[in-house]
C-alpha positions in Angstrom: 157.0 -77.4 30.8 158.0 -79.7 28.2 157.5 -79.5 24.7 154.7 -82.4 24.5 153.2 -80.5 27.2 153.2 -77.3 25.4 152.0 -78.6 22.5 149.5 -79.7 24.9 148.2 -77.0 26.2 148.7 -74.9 22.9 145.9 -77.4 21.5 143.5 -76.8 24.0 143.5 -73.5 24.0 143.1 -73.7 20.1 140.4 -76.3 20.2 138.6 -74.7 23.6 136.6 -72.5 20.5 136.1 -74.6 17.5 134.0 -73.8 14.2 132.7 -75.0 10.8 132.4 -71.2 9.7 135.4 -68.9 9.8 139.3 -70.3 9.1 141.1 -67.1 9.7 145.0 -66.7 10.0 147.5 -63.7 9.4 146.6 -62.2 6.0 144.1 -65.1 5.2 140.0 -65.3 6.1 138.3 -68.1 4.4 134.4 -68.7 5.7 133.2 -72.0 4.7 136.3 -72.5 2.9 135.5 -69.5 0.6 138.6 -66.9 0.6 137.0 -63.3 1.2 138.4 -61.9 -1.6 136.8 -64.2 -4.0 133.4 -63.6 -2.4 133.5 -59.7 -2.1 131.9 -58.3 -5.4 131.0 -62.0 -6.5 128.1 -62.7 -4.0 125.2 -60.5 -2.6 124.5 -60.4 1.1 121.4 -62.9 0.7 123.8 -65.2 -0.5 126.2 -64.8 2.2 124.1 -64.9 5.0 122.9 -68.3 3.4 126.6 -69.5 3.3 127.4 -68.7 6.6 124.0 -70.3 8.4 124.0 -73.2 6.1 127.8 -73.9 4.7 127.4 -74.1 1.2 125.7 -71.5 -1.7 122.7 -71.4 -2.9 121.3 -71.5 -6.0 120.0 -68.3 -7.8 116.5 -69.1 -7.2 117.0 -69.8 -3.8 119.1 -66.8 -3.4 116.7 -64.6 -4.9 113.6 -65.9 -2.6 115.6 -65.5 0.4 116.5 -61.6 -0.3 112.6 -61.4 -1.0 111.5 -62.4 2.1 114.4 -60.4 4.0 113.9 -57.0 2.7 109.7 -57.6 2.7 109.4 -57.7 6.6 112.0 -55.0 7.4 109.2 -52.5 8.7 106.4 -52.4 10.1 106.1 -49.0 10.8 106.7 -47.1 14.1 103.8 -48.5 15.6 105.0 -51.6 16.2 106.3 -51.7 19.6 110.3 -52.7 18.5 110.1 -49.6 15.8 109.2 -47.5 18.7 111.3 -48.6 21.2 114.3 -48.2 19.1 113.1 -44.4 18.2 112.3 -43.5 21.8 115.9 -45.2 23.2 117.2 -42.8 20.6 115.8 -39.9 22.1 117.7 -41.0 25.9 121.0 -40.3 24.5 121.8 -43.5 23.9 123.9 -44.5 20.8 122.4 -46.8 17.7 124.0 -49.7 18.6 122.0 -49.2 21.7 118.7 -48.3 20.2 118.9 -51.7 17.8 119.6 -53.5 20.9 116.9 -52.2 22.7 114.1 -53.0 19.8 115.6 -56.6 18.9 115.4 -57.6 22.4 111.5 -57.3 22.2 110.9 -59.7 19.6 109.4 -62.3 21.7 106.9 -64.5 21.1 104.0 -62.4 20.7 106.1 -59.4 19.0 108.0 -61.1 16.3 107.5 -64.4 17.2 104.9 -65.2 14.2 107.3 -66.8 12.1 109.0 -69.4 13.6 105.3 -70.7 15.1 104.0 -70.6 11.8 107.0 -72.6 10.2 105.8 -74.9 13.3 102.7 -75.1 12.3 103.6 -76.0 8.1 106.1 -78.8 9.5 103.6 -80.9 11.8 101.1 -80.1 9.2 103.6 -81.7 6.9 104.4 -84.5 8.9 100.9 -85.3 9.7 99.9 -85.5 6.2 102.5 -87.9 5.0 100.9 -90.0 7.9 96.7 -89.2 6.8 97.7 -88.1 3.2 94.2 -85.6 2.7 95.3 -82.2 3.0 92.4 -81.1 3.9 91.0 -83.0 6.3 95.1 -82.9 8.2 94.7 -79.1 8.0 91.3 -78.6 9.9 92.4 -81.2 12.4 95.6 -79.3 13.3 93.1 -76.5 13.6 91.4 -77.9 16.0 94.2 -79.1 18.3 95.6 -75.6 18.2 92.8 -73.6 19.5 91.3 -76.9 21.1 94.8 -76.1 23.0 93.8 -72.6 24.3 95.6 -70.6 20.9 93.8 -67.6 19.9 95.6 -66.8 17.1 96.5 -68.5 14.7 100.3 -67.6 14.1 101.1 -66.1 10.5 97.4 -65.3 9.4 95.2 -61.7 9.7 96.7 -58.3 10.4 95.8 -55.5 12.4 96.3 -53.1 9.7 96.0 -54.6 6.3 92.6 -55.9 5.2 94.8 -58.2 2.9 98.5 -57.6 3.8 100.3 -56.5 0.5 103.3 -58.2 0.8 102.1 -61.8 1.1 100.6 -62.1 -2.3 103.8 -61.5 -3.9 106.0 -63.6 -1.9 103.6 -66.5 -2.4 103.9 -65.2 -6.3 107.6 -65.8 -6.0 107.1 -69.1 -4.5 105.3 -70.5 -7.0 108.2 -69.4 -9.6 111.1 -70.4 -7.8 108.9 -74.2 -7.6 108.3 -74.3 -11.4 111.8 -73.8 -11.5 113.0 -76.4 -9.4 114.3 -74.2 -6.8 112.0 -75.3 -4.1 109.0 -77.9 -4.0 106.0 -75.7 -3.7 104.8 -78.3 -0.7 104.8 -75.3 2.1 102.9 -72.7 -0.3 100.4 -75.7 -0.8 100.3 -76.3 3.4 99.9 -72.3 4.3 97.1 -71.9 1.7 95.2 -74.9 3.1 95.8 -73.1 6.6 94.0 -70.2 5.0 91.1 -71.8 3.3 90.5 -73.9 6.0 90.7 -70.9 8.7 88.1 -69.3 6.3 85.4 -72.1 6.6 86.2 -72.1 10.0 85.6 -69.0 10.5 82.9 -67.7 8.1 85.3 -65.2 6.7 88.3 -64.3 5.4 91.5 -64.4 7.3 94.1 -64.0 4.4 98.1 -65.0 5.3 99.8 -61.8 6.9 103.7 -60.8 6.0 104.9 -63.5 8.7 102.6 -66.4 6.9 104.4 -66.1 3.8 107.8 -65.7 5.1 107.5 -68.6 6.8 106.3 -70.0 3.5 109.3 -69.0 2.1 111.9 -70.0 5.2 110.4 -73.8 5.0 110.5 -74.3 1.5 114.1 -72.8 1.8 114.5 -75.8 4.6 115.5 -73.2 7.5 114.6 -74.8 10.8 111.8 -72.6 12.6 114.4 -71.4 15.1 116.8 -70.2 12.8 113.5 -68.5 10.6 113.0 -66.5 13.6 116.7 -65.0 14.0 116.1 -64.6 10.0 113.4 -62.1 10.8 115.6 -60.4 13.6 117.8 -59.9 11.3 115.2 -58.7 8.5 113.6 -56.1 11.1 116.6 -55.0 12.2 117.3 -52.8 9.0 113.7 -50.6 9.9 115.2 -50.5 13.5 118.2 -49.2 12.4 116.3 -46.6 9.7 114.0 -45.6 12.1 116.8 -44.8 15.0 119.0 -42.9 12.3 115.7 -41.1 11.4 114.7 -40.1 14.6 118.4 -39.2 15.7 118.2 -36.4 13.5 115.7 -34.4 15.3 116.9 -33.7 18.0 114.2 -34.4 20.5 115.0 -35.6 24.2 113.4 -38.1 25.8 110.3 -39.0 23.9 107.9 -41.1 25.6 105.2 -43.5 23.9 102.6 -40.8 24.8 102.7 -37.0 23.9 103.5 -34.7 26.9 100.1 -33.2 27.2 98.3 -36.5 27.6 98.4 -38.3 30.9 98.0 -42.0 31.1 94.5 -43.4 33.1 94.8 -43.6 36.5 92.9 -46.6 37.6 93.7 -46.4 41.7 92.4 -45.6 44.5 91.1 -41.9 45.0 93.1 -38.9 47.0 93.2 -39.7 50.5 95.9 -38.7 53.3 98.3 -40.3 55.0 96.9 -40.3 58.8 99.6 -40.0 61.7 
């Protein structure tokens, strides 16, 4: 082989991987130009994960809204079906790695997909307003398409649990902060409390924003696409998963089911009858 070819080749193999992200050589890791050991001790995790996802640093107040909404939705409490997936694949043997595994890969679209369909939602909402201009009258509309389109529910609003789900409130609090401060422009936290005043005189009652609502609030005022909000939130939840896999680790019970061992599940088949020969 000849040395043009070589170098050939050599580039090929260098370039068959290529990536914005990571510039890392013997003694020397750099990620989005940043040397390592500039960023250890100088930047929090919030901060990193923004400047690996969108290649630059935030600001403080962008920073700071961020780590809100990813330590707000880490749990949800074991009975949410990922929490108790990841306790009962503890109890198989299996190690955490495994269990985490196990409970992200049920975040779908009905478990954990709330967020990235509600920042849906706020963007056409958004983009259908600078088109009609009225909020209001946008809002309802949208409304109607959605369950007008066989929805149900509308993604990022009620809970299950909560009456009024605690955590939104405050997010939506720290919004409106990080807006009068310049950090974001408040347009999303305007668009997800239309969606809940108009689901209210839709509705005849209250249906307050859930934990998902406001982080989505949050994601789209940060300017995260709603694809990339939703592997936010995987990466949010994955901190109960973990918790709650350590926690259940440590007592030593074998292969816990979803049901206690006394109970037995409805049997809704046919009745005894034999097998004729």
């Amino acid at each position: 082989m000849t040395d043009h070819a070589a170098d050939e080749t050599d580039k090929k193999v260098r370039d068959w991987w290529s990536t914005e992200i990571i510039d890392m050589k013997p003694g020397e890791i750099r990620y989005r130009g940043y040397a390592i050991e500039e960023l250890i001790g100088n930047i929090g995790l919030a901060q990193m994960v923004w400047l690996m996802l969108r290649g630059d640093l935030p600001s403080q107040g962008q920073a700071a809204l961020l780590e809100a909404a990813l330590m707000s939705a880490v749990d949800p409490g074991p009975q949410a079906p990922s929490i108790a997936i990841a306790r009962m694949a503890v109890t198989c043997g299996v190690g955490l790695n495994n269990a985490m595994a196990s409970a992200v890969n049920t975040l779908g679209d009905v478990h954990g997909g709330a967020v990235k369909q509600a920042v849906e939602l706020y963007h056409s909402i958004e983009a259908e307003q600078k088109n009609a201009g009225n909020l209001e009258v946008v809002t309802a509309n949208t409304l109607d398409a959605f369950f007008a389109g066989g929805q149900k529910y509308v993604p990022g609003f009620g809970h299950l649990f909560h009456p009024v789900d605690p955590r939104a409130p405050r997010l939506l609090e720290l919004v409106d902060q990080a807006a009068e401060a310049g950090d974001v422009s408040g347009v999303f936290a305007t668009i997800g409390r239309s969606v809940e005043a108009a689901l209210e005189k839709r509705k005849g009652r209250r249906i307050p924003m859930n934990i998902d609502g406001a982080t989505a609030v949050v994601y789209a005022e940060l300017g995260i696409p709603a694809p990339l909000a939703r592997g936010l939130f995987c990466l949010s939840r994955s901190v109960g998963i973990l918790a709650h896999a350590w926690e259940q680790s440590q007592e030593g019970v074998r292969n816990k089911g979803p049901i206690p061992r006394n109970m037995l599940p409805t049997y809704t088949g046919k009745p005894p009858r034999k097998l004729e020969t």
